[in-house]
C-alpha positions, 0 to 999 in steps of 0.5 A, a space after each residue: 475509433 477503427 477495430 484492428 482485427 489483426 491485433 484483436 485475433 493475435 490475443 485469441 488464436 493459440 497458434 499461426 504458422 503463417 501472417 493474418 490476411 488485410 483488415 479486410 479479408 479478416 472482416 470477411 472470413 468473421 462475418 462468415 464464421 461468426 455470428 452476429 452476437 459473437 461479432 459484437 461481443 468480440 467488439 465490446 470485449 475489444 472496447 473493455 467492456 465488462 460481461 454486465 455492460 456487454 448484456 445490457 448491449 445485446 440484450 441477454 444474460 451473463 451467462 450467454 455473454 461467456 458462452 458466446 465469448 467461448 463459443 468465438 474463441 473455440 471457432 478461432 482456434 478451429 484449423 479451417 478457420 485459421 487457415 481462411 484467416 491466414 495467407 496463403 
């Protein structure tokens, strides 16, 4: 099963003035916004997992599974990054 960025980013970012960039170019800017964990909680929140089994899969608590899941969504709400994800 292939992750579609554009639709998993078009549920978190508030507000686009402009189309998201290819699959690719998304993957980049997130690698480089992004860490690690916030990317695989990304993939899993995708997948429909629940907090508990996104834990147990990177190892940590519940509490910091919601921290990072706020922590990505903030970043992707940021002007500066919006504008890395959008074309130009």
């Amino acid at each position: 099963m292939t992750i579609k960025y554009r639709d998993i980013l078009m549920g978190y970012i508030d507000i686009l003035n402009k189309p998201l960039k290819s699959e690719d170019e998304l993957i980049e800017v997130l690698k480089r916004r992004l860490t690690k964990k916030e990317m695989k909680v990304l993939r899993a929140k995708d997948r429909n997992l629940n907090d508990d089994e996104i834990a147990l899969l990177i190892n940590c608590d519940e509490h910091r599974v919601k921290k990072l899941y706020e922590g990505y969504v903030k970043k992707l709400n940021q002007e500066k990054i919006k504008q890395e994800l959008m074309v130009e």
